[in-house]
Every structure is written in C-alpha cells, then in structure tokens.
Backbone as numpy.savetxt, mean C-alpha at the origin, in Angstrom:
# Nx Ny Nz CAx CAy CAz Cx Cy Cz
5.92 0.26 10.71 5.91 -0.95 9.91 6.00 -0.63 8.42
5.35 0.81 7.98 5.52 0.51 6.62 6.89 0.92 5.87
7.37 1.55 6.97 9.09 2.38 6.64 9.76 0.91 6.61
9.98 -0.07 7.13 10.71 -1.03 6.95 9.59 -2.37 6.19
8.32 -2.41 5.77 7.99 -3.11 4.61 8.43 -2.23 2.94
8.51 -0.77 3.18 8.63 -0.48 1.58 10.53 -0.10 1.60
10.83 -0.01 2.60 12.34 1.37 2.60 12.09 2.02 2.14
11.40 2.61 2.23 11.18 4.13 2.47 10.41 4.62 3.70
10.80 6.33 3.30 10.39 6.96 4.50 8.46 6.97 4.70
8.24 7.06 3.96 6.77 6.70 3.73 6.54 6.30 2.79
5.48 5.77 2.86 4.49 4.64 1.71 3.19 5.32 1.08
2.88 5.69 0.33 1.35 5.71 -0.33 0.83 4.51 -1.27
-1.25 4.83 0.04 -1.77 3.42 -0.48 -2.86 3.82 -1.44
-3.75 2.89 -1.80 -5.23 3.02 -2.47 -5.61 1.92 -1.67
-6.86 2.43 -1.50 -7.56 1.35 -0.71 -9.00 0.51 -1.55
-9.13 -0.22 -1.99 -9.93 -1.08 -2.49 -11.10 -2.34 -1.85
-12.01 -2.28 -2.15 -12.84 -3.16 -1.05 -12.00 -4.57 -1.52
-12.03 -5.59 -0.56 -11.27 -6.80 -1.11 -11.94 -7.93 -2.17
-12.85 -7.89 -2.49 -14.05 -8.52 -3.65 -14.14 -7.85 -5.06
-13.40 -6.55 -4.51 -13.34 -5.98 -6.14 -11.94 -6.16 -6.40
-11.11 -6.91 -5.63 -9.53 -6.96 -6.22 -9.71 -8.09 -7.07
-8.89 -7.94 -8.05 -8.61 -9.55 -8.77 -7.06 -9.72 -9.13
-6.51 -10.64 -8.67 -4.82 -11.02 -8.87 -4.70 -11.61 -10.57
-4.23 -10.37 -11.35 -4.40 -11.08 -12.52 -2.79 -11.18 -13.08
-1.56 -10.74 -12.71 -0.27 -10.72 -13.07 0.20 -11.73 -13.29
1.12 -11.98 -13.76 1.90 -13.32 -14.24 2.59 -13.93 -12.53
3.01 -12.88 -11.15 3.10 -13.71 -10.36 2.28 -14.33 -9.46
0.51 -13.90 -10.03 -0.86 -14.78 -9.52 -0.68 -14.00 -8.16
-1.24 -14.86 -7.28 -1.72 -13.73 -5.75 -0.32 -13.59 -5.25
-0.42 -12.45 -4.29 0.77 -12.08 -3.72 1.19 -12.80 -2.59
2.77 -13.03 -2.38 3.25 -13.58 -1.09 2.58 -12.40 -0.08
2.50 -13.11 1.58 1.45 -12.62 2.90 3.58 -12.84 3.51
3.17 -11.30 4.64 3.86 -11.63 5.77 2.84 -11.34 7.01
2.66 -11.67 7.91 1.10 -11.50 9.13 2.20 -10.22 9.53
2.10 -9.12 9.56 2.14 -7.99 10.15 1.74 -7.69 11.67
0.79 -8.61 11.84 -0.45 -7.73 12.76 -1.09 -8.47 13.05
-2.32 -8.10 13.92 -3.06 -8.77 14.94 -4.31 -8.98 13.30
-4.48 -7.82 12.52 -5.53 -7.69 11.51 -5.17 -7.31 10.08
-3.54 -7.51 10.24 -3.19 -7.09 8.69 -2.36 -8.01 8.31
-1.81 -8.34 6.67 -0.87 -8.94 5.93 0.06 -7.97 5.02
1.21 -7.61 4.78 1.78 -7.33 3.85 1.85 -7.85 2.95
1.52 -7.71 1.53 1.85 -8.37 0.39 2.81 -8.03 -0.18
3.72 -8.88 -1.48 4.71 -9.11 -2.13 4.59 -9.58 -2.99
5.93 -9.89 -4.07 5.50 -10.44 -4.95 6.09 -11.44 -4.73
5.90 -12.69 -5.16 6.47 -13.87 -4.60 7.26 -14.30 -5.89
7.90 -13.29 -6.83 8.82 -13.67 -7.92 9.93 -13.02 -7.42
10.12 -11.36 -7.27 11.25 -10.61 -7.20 10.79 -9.90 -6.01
9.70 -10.25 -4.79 9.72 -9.85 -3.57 9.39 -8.08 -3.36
8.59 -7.59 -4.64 8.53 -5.75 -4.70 7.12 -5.84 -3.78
6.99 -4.59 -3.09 5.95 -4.57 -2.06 4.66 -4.07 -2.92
3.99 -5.32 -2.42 2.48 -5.00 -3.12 1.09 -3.85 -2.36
1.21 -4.19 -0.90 0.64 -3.37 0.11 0.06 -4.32 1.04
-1.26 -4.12 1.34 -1.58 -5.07 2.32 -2.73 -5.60 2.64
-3.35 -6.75 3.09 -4.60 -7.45 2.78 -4.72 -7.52 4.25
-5.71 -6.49 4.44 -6.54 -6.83 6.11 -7.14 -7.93 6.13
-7.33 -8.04 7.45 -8.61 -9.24 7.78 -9.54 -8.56 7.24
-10.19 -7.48 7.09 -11.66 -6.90 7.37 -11.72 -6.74 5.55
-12.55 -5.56 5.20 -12.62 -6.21 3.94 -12.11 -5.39 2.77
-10.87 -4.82 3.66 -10.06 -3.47 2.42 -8.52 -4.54 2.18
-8.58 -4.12 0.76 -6.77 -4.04 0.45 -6.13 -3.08 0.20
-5.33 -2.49 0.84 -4.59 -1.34 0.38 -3.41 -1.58 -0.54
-3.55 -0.98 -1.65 -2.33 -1.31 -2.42 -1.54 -0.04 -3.01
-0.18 -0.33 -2.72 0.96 0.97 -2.51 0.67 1.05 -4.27
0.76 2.56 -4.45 0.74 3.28 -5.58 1.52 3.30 -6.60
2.47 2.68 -6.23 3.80 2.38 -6.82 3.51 0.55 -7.54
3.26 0.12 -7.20 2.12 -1.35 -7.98 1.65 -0.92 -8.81
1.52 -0.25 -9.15 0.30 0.44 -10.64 1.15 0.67 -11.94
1.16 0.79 -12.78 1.70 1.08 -14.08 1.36 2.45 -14.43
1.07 3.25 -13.83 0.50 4.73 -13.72 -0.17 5.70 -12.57
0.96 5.17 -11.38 0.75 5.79 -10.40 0.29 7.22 -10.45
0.52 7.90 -11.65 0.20 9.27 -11.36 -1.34 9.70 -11.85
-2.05 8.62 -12.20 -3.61 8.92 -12.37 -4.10 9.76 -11.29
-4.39 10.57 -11.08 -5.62 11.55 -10.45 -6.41 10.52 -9.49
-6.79 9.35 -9.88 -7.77 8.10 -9.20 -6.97 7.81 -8.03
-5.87 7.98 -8.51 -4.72 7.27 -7.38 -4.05 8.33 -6.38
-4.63 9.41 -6.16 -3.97 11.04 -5.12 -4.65 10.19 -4.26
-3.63 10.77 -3.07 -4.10 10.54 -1.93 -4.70 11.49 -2.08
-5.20 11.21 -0.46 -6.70 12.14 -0.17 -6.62 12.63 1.46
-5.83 11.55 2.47 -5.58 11.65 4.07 -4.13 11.48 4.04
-3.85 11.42 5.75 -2.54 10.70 5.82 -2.81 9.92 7.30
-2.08 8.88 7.80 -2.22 8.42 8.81 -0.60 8.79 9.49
-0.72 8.12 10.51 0.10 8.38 11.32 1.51 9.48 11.14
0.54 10.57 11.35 1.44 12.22 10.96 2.15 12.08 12.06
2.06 11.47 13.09 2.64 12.14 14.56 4.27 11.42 14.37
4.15 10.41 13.13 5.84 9.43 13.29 6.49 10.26 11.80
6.01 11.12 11.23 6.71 11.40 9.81 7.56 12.59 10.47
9.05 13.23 10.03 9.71 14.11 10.16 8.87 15.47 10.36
9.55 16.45 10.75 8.52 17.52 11.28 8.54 18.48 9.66
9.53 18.18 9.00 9.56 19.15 7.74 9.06 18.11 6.81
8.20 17.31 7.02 7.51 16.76 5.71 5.73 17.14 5.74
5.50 17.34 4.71 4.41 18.00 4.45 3.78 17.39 3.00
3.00 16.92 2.88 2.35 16.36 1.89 0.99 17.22 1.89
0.79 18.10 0.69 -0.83 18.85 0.37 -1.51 18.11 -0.56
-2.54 17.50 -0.25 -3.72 16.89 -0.62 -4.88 17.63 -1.08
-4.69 18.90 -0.80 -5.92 19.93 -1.60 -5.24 20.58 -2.92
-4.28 20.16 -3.10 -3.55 21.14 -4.06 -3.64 19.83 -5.82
C-alpha cells in the first residue's frame, strides 16, 4: 500500500502520538483515503502530495518528506517494517 500511496519504492515515516499533532498549513487538515480495516492515508487536499497516515488508534505517521527539513537527526529512522516485500539489494543502515 505504501508503494502505490507515495510512488515510490518505499516510504519513510515519523510517528507522532495523534493529540500532539496540530494541522496548522494553509491546506488545514489533510484529505483521508480509508486504506484499511485501522488506517487512513492522508493528502493534501490542495495539490494531493502524500501526507502519511492517521490510524484509528492513537499514532499519526507522517512521511518525512512533509517536513521542511527532512534531514533533522529527529526525523532518522530507527526500524523498518515489512523487509520481507523490499528488493533483496536494498538495505537501509539505521545504526550508522
């Protein structure tokens, strides 16, 4: 799902409790697509760029690429999920 919500081959998120998010941008809260039995994809509901995604439960993950400075240190990943669907020559180091 997230290879065809971002186009790309993979996505990196941040995960945020959902009470500490606040929608403060000029396009206000993000467009929802229901993904899932427990998730939403967000968007922007001006020019449609992928925001990440608003569980039911009480995280938002928001793709790293939303940020105005994705490359903060705050914002490294740290895991990866579903290794078993990424190409066999991709390798992402998280201790480095």
């Amino acid at each position: 799902m997230c290879q065809r919500h971002s186009g790309s081959l993979t996505l990196t998120w941040v995960e945020f409790p959902k009470d500490k998010v606040t929608w403060t941008g000029p396009g206000g809260t993000p467009a929802t697509y229901r993904s899932s039995k427990i998730s939403s994809r967000a968007f922007c509901p001006k020019c449609g760029s992928t925001l990440g995604a608003i569980d039911d439960g009480p995280i938002v993950a928001l793709a790293t690429g939303a940020f105005d400075k994705p490359q903060l240190v705050s914002l490294k990943p740290t895991g990866h999920s579903y290794k078993g669907g990424r190409p066999r020559w991709w390798h992402v180091d998280v201790d480095g």
